[in-house]
C-alpha positions as a Markdown table, in Angstrom:
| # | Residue | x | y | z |
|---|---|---|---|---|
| 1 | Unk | 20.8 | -1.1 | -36.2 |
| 2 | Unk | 19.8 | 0.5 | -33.0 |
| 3 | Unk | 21.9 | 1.8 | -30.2 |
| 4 | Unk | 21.0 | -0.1 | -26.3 |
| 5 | Unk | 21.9 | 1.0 | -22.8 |
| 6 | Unk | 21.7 | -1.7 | -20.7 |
| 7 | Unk | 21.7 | -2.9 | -17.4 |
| 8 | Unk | 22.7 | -6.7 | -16.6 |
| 9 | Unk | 23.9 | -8.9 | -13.5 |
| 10 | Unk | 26.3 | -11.4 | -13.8 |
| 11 | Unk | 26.4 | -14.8 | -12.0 |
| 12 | Unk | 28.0 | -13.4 | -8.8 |
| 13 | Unk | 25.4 | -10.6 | -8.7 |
| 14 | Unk | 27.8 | -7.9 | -9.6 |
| 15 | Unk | 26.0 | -5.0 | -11.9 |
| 16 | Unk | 27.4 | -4.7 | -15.4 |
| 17 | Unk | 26.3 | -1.3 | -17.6 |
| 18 | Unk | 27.0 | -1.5 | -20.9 |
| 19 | Unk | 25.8 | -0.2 | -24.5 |
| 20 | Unk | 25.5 | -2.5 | -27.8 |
| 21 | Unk | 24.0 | -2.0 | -31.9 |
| 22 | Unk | 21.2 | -4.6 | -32.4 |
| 23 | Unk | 18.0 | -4.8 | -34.2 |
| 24 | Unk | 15.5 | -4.6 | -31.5 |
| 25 | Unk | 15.3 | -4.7 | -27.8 |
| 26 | Unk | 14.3 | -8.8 | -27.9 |
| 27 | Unk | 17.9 | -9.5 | -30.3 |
| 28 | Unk | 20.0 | -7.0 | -27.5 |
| 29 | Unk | 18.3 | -9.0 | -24.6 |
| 30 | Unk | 19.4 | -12.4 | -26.7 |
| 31 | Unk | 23.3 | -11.0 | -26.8 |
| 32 | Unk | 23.4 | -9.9 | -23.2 |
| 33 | Unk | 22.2 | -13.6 | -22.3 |
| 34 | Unk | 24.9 | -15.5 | -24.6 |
| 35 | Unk | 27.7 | -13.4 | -22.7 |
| 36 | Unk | 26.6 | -14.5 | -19.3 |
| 37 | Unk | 24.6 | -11.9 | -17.8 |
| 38 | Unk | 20.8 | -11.3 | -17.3 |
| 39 | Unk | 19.3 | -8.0 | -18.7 |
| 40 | Unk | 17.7 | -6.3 | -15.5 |
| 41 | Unk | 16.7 | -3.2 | -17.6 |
| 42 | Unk | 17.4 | -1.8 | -21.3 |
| 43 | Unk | 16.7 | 1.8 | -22.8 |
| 44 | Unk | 17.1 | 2.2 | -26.4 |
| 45 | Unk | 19.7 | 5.7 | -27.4 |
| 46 | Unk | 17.3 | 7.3 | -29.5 |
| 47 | Unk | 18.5 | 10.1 | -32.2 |
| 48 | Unk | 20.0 | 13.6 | -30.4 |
| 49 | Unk | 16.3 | 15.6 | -31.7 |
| 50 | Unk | 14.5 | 12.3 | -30.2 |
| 51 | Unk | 16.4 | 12.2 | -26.8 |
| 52 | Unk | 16.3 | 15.8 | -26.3 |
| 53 | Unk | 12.3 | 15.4 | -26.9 |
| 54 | Unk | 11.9 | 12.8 | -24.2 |
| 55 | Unk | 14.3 | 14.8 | -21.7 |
| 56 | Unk | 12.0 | 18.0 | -22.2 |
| 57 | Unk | 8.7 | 15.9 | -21.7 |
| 58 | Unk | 7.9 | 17.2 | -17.7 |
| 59 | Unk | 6.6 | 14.3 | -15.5 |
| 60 | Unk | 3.1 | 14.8 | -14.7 |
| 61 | Unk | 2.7 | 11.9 | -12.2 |
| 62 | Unk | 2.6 | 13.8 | -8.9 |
| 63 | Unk | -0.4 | 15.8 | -9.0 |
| 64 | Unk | -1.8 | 14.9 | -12.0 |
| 65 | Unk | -4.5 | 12.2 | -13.2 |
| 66 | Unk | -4.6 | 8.7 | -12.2 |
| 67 | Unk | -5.0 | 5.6 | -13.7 |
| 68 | Unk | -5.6 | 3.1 | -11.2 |
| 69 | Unk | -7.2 | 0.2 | -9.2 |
| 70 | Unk | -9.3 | -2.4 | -11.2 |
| 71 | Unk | -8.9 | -0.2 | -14.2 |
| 72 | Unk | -5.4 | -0.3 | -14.1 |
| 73 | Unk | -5.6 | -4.3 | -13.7 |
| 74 | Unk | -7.4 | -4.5 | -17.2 |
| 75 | Unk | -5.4 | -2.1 | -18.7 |
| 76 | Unk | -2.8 | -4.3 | -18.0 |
| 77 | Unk | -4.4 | -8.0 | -19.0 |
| 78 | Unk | -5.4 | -6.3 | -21.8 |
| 79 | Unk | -2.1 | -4.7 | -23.0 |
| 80 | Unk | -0.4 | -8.3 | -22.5 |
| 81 | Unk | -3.3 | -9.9 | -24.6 |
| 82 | Unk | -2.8 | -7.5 | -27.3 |
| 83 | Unk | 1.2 | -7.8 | -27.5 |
| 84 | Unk | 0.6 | -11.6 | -27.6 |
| 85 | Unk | -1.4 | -11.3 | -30.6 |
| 86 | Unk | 2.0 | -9.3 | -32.3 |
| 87 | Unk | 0.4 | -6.1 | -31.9 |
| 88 | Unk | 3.0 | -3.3 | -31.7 |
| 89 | Unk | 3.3 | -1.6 | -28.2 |
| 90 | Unk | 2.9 | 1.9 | -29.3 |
| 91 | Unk | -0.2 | 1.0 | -31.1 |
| 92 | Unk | -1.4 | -0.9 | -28.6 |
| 93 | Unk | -1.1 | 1.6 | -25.7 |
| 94 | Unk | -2.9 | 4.0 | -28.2 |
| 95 | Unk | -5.8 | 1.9 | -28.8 |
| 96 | Unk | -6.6 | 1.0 | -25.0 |
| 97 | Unk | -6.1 | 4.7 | -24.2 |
| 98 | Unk | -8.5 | 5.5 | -26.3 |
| 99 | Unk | -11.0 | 3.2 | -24.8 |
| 100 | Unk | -10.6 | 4.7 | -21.4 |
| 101 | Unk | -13.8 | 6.6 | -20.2 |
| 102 | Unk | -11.6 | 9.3 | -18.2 |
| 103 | Unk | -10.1 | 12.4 | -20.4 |
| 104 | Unk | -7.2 | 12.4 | -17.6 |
| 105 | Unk | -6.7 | 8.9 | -17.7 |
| 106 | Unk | -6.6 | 9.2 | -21.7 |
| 107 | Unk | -3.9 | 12.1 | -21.8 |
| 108 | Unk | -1.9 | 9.3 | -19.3 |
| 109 | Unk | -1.9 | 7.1 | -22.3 |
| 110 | Unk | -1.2 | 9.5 | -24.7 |
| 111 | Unk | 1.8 | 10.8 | -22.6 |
| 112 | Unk | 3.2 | 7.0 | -22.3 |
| 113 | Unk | 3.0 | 6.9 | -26.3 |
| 114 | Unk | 4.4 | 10.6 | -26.8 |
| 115 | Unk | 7.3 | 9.3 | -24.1 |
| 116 | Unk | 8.1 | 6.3 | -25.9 |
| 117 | Unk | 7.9 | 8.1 | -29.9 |
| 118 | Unk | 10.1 | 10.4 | -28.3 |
| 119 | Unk | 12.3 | 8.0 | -27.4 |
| 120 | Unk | 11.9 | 7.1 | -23.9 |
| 121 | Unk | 11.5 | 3.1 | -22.9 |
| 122 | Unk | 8.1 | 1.9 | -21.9 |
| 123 | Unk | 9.0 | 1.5 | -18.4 |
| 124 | Unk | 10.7 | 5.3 | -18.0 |
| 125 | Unk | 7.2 | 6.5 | -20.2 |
| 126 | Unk | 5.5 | 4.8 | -17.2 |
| 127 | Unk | 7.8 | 6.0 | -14.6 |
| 128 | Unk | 6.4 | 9.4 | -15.7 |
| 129 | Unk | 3.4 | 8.7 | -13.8 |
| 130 | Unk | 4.5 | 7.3 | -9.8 |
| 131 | Unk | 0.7 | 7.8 | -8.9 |
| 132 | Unk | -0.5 | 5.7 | -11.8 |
| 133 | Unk | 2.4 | 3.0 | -12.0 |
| 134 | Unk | 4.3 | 2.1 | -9.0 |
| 135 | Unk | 7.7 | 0.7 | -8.5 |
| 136 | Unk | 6.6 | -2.7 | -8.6 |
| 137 | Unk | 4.8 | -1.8 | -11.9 |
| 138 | Unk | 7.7 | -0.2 | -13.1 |
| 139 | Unk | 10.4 | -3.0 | -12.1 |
| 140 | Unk | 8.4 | -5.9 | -13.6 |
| 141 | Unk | 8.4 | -3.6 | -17.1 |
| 142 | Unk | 11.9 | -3.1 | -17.0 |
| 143 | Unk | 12.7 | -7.2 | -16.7 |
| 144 | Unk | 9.7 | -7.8 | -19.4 |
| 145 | Unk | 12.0 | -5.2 | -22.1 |
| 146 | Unk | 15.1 | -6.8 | -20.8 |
| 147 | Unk | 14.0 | -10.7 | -21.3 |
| 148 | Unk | 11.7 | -10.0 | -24.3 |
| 149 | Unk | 8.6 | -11.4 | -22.3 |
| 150 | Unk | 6.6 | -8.2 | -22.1 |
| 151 | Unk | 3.3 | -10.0 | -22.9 |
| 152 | Unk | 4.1 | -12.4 | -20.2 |
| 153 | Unk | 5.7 | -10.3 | -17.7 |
| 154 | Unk | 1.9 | -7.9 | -17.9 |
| 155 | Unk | -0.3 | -11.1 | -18.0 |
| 156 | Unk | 1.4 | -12.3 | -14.7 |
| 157 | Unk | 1.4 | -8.4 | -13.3 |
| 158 | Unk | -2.4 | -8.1 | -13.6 |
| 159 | Unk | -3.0 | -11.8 | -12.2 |
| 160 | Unk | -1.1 | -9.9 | -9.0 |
| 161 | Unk | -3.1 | -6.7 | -9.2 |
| 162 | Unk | -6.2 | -8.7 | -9.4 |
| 163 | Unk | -5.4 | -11.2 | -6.3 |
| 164 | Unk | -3.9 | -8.0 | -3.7 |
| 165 | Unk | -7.3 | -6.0 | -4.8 |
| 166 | Unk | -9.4 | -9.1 | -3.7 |
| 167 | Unk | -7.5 | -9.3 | -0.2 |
| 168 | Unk | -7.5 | -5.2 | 0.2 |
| 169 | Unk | -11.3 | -5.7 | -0.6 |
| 170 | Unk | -11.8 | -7.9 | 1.7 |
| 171 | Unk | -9.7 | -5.8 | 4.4 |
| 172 | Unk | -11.3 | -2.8 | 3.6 |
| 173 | Unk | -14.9 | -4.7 | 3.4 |
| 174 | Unk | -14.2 | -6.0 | 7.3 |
| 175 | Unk | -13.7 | -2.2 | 8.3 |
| 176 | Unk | -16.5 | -0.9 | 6.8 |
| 177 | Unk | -18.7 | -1.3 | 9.8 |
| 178 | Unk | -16.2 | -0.5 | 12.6 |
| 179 | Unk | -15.9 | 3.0 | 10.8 |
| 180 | Unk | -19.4 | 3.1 | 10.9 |
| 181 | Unk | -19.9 | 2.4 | 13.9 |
| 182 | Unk | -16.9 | 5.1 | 15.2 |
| 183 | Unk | -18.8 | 7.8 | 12.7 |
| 184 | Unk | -22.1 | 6.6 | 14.6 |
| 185 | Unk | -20.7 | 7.3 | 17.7 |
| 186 | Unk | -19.2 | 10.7 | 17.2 |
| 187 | Unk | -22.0 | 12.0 | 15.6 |
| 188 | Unk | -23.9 | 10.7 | 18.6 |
| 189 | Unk | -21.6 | 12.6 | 20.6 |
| 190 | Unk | -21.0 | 15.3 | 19.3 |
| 191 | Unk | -24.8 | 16.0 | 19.3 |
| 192 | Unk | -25.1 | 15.6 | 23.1 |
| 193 | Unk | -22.0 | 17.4 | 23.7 |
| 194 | Unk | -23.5 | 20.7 | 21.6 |
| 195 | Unk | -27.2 | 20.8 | 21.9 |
| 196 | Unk | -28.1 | 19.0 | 24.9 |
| 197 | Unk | -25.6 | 19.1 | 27.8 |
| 198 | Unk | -25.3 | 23.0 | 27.3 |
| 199 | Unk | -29.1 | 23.3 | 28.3 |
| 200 | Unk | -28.4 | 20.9 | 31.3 |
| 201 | Unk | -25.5 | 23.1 | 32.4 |
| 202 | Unk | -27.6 | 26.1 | 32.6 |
| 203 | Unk | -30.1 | 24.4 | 34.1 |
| 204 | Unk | -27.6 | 23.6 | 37.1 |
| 205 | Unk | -26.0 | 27.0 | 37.0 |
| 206 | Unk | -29.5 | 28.3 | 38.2 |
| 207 | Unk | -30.7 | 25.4 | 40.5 |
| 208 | Unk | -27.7 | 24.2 | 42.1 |
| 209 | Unk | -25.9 | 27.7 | 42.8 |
| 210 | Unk | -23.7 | 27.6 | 45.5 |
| 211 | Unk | -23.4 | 23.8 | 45.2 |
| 212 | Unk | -20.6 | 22.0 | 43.8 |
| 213 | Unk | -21.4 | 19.8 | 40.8 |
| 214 | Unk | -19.9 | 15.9 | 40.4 |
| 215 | Unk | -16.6 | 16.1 | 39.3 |
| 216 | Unk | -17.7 | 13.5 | 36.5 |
| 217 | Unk | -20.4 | 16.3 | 35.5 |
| 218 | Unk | -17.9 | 19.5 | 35.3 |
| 219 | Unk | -15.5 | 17.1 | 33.1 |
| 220 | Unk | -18.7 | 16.3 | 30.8 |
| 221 | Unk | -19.4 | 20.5 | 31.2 |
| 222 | Unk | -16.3 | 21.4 | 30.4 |
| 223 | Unk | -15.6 | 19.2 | 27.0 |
| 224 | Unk | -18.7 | 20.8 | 25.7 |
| 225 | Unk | -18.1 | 24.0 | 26.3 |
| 226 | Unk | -14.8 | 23.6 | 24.4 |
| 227 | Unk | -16.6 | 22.0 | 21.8 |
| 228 | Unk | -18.6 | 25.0 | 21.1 |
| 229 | Unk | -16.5 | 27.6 | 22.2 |
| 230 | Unk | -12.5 | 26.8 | 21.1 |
| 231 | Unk | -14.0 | 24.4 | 18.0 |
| 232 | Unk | -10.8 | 25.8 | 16.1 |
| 233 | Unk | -8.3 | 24.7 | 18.5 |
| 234 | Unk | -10.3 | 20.9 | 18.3 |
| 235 | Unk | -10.2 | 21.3 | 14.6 |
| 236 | Unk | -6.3 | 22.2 | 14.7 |
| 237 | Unk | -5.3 | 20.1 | 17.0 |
| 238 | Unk | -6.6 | 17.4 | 14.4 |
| 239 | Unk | -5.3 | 18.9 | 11.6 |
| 240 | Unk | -1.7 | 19.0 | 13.8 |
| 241 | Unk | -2.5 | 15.2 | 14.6 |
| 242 | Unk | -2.8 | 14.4 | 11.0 |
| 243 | Unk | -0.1 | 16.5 | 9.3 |
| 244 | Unk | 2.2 | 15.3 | 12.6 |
| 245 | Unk | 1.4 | 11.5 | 11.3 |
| 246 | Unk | 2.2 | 12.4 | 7.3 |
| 247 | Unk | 5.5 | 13.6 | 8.2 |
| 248 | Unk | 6.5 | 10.7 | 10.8 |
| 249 | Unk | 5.4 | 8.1 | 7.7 |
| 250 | Unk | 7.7 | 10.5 | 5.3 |
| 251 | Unk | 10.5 | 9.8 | 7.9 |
| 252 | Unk | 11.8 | 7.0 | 6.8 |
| 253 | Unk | 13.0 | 6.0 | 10.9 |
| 254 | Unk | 9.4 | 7.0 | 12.2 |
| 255 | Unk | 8.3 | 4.9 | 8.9 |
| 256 | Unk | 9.8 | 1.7 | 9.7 |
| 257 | Unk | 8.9 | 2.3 | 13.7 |
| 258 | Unk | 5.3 | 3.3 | 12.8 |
| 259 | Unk | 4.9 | 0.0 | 10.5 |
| 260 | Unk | 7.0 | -2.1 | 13.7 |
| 261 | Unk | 4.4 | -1.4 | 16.1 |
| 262 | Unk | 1.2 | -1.6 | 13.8 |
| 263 | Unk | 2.1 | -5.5 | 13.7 |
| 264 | Unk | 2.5 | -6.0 | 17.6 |
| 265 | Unk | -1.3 | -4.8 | 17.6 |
| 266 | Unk | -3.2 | -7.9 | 18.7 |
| 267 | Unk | -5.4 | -9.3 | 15.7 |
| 268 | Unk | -4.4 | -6.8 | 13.3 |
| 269 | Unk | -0.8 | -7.1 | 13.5 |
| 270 | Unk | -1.1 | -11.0 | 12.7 |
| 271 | Unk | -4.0 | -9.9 | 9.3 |
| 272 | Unk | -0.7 | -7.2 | 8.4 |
| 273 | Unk | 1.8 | -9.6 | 8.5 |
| 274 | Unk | 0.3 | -12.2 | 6.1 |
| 275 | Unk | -1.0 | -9.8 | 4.1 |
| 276 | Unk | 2.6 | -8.5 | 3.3 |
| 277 | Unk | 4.0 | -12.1 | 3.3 |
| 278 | Unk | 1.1 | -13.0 | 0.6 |
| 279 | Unk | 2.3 | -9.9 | -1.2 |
| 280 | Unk | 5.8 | -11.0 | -1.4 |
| 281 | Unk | 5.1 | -14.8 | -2.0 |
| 282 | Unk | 3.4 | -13.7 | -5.1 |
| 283 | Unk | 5.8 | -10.8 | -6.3 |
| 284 | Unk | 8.3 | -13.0 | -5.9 |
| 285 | Unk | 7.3 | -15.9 | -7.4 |
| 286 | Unk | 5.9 | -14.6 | -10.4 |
| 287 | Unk | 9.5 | -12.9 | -11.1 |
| 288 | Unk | 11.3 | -15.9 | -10.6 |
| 289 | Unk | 9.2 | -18.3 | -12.5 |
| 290 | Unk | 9.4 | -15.1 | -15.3 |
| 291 | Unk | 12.9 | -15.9 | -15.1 |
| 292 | Unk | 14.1 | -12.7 | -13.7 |
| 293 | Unk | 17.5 | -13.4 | -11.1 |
| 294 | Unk | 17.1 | -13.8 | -7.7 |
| 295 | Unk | 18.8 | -10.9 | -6.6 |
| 296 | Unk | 17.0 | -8.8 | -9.4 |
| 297 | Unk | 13.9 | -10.1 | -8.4 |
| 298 | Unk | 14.5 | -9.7 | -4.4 |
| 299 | Unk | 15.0 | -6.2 | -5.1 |
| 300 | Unk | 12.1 | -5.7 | -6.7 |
| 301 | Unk | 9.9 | -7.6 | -4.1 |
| 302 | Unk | 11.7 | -4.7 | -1.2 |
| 303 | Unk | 10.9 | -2.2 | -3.6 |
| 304 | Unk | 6.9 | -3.3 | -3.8 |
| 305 | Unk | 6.9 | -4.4 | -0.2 |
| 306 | Unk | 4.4 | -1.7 | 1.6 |
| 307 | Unk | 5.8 | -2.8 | 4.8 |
| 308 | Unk | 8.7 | -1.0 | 6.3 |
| 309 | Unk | 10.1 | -4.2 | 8.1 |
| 310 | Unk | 9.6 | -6.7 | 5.5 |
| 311 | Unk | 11.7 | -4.4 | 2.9 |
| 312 | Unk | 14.4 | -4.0 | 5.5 |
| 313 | Unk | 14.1 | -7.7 | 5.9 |
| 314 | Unk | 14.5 | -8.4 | 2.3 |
| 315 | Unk | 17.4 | -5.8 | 2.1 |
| 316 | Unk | 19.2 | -7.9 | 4.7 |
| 317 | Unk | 18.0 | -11.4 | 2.6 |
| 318 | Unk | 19.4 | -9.8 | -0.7 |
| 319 | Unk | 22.6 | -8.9 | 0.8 |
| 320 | Unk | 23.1 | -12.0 | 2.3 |
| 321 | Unk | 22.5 | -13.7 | -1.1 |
| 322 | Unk | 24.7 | -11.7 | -2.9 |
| 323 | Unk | 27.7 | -13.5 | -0.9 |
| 324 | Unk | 26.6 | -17.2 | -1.4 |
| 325 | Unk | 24.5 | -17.7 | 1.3 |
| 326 | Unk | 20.7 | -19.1 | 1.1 |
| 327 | Unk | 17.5 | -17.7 | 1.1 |
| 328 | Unk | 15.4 | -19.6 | 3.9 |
| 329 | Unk | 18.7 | -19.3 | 6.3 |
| 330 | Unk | 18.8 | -15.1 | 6.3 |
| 331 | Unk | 15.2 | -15.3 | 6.1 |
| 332 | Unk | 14.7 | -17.3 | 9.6 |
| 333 | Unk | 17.7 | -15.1 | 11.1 |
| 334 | Unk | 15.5 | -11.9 | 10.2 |
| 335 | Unk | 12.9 | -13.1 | 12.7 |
| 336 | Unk | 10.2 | -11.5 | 10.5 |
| 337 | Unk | 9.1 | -14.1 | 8.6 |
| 338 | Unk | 6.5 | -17.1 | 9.8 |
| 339 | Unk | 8.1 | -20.5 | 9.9 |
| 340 | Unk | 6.4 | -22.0 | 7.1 |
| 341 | Unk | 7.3 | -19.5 | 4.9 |
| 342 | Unk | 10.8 | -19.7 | 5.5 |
| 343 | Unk | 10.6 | -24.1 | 5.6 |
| 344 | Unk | 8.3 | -23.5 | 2.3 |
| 345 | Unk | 11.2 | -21.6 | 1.1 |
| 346 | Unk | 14.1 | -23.8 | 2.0 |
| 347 | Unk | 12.7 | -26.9 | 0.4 |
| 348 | Unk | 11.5 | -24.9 | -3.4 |
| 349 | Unk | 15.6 | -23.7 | -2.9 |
| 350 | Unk | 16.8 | -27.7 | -2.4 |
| 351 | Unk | 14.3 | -28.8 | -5.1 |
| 352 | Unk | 14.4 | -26.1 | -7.8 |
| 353 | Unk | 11.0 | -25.5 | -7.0 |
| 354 | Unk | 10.8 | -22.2 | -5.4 |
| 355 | Unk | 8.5 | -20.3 | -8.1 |
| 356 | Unk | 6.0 | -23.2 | -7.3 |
| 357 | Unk | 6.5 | -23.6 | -3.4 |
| 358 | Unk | 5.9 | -19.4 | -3.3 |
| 359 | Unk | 2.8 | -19.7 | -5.1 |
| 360 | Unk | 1.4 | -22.5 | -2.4 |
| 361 | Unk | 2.4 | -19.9 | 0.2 |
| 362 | Unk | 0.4 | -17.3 | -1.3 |
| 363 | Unk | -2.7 | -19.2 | -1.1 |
| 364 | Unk | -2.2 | -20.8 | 2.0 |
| 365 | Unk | -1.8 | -16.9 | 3.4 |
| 366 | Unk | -4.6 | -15.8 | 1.2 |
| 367 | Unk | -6.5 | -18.2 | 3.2 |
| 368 | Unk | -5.3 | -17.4 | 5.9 |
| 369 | Unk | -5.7 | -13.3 | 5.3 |
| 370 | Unk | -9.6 | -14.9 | 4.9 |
| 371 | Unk | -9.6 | -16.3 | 8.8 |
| 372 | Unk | -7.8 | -12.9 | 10.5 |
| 373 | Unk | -10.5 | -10.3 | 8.6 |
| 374 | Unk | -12.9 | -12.6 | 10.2 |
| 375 | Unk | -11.2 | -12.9 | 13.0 |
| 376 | Unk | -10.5 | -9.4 | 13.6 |
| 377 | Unk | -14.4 | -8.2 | 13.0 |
| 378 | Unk | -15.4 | -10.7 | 14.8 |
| 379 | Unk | -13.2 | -8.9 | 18.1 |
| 380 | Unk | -13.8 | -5.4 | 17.2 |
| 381 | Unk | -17.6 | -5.4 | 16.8 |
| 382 | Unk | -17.9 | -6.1 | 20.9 |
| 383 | Unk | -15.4 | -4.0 | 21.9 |
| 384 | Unk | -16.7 | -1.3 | 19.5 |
| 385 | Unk | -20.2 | -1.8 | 20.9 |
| 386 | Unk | -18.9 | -1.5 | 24.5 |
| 387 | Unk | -16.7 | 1.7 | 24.0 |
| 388 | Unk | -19.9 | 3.8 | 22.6 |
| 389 | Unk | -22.0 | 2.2 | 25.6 |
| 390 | Unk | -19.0 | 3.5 | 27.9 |
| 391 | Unk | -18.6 | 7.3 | 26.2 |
| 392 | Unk | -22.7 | 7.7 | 25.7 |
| 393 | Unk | -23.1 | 6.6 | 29.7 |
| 394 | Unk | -21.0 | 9.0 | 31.0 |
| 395 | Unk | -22.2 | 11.4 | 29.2 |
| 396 | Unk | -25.6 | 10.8 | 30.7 |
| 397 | Unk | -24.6 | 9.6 | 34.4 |
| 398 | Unk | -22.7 | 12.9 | 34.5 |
| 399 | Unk | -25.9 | 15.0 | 33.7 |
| 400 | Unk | -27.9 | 12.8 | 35.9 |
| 401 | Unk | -26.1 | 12.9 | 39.2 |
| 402 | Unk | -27.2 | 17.0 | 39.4 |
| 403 | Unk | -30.6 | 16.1 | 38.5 |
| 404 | Unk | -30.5 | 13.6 | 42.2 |
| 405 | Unk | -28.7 | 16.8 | 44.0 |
| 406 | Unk | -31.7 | 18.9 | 43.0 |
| 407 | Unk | -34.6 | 16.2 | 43.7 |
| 408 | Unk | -33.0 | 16.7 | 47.6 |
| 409 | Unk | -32.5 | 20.2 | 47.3 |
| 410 | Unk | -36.9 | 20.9 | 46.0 |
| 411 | Unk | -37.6 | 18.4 | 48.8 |
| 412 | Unk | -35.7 | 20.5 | 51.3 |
| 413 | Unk | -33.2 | 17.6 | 52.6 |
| 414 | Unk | -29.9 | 19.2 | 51.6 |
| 415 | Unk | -27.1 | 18.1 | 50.5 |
């Protein structure tokens, strides 16, 4: 008999930590259930030489390798296929780490088996490795070893790896020619702003002496000249800009404020916001129709939620279920979520059918993530078009307004 620590919820949502003797992880989760309570995560006490192992294993997840992307998604699938077929996990990690082209991405898997030998649960083994397994990853581990339905629980976790990568594919595919249309442009610039205007600006030096130059064409002088001559404060200024941003997102006020005003930006605000409502839909609905507890599975949801607002939404929709109250009701009082999300929600709670009515919202928003990229390139390609016309034209009407001053100045009319 082994020893578990577990973690459970009871029917009011209260947490309940206890320890029990059983023969494996699937006969504690079986126990915990017959007293009332759901398992919501389970770590097997392993011997004192076996413990002490696992404590002295160092995390390697922060700077380390990474495993992740589509790789990680068939990892995954493939994991849950081979538990399905009774193939023990230690084993079955080993044999798919094996497989993996990437020497760092191989010594991941072999630190998740060394983890688990040395007595560490799979999820904690994973939790090793934040860069490679995220909380959502994690979370939906820990319910798989607390309801026996590991093989389940991964199938259902790479069928929502593989539908996010398709809509951050298709997000990242609609940016693709903005960026190159903004690297375009700045190259473009940049060019005319160190090779050519300088050669314009000493032409005017020594044909227009004594006359004053547009001020359009000393603004257009003077950028270049900083350009070439204080490139290090352009280049630190941008470095400041970028390390500034980093530590704002770190900050977990400038975070959520950061993430507020990114969805009140016309057209992309509206793609972010059903982007992170398809995100939940389907974290959420494949947790519940796993079985996991509504209050267990909200939390996971926040915790997987890339959106500031949305996981201090859910916060406030957990809490508010935790004493009695319903879903779609603290959901609508939020004001964050879209109306038929919340209706979608309200009629899967008074039919038993939320799992299901989750799903349709997914898709619907999937869709619906579809129309906005589209929508979005669409609006950005003109306006795109029109800012490099606008920054390449006064770049050249501000060297050409000299060039009229000294046509009247050859032909002797003055200025």
């Amino acid at each position: 008999m082994n020893t578990f620590r577990y973690t459970a919820v009871d029917g009011t949502g209260r947490e309940v930590i206890g320890e029990l003797a059983a023969a494996s992880s699937a006969a504690a989760a079986e126990s915990i259930r017959r007293a009332g309570l759901f398992p919501v995560g389970m770590t097997e006490r392993a011997p004192a030489a076996g413990r002490g192992s696992a404590a002295r294993l160092p995390s390697r997840g922060l700077f380390g390798p990474r495993l992740g992307g589509r790789r990680l998604a068939v990892f995954t699938r493939q994991l849950a296929t081979l538990l399905h077929a009774g193939m023990p996990l230690v084993r079955a990690v080993r044999l798919l780490g094996e497989q993996l082209p990437d020497a760092g991405e191989q010594h991941i898997a072999s630190d998740v088996v060394a983890a688990i030998e040395g007595g560490a649960s799979f999820s904690e083994a994973l939790a090793r490795h934040p860069r490679s397994f995220g909380r959502l990853y994690v979370s939906m581990v820990r319910a798989g070893e607390a309801s026996g339905q590991m093989d389940e629980i991964l199938a259902r976790q790479a069928e929502l790896m593989e539908k996010q990568r398709r809509i951050v594919r298709k997000v990242r595919g609609a940016m693709t020619y903005p960026a190159v249309v903004c690297l375009v442009a700045l190259l473009i610039t940049a060019g005319l702003m160190m090779f050519v205007v300088p050669k314009f600006a000493a032409m005017f030096r020594e044909m227009l002496e004594g006359y004053p130059l547009p001020t359009l064409t000393r603004a257009v002088i003077a950028a270049s000249d900083m350009l070439l001559h204080q490139v290090h404060l352009v280049l630190g200024a941008a470095v400041l800009l970028a390390l500034g941003w980093k530590l704002v997102r770190l900050w977990p006020a400038g975070a959520y404020a950061t993430d507020r005003a990114a969805l009140g930006v016309p057209g992309f605000g509206a793609m972010l916001r059903l982007s992170a409502c398809a995100h939940f839909c389907t974290t959420l609905g494949t947790l519940t129709r796993s079985g996991v507890p509504i209050l267990a599975a909200l939390q996971i949801a926040r915790d997987g939620s890339r959106n500031r607002v949305l996981a201090a939404a859910l916060e406030d929709v957990r809490d508010a279920v935790k004493d009695g109250n319903p879903i779609s009701g603290t959901m609508k009082r939020t004001g964050v979520f879209p109306g038929m999300l919340v209706g979608m929600v309200q009629v899967g709670e008074e039919t038993g059918t939320l799992p299901e009515m989750l799903e349709r919202v997914a898709q619907a928003y999937e869709e619906e993530v579809d129309a906005a990229v589209e929508s979005l390139t669409s609006m950005i390609e003109p306006i795109l078009i029109v800012a490099l016309a606008g920054l390449v034209g006064c770049i050249v009407i501000g060297l050409f307004l000299p060039l009229l001053k000294i046509a009247l100045v050859m032909s002797g009319s003055g200025i």
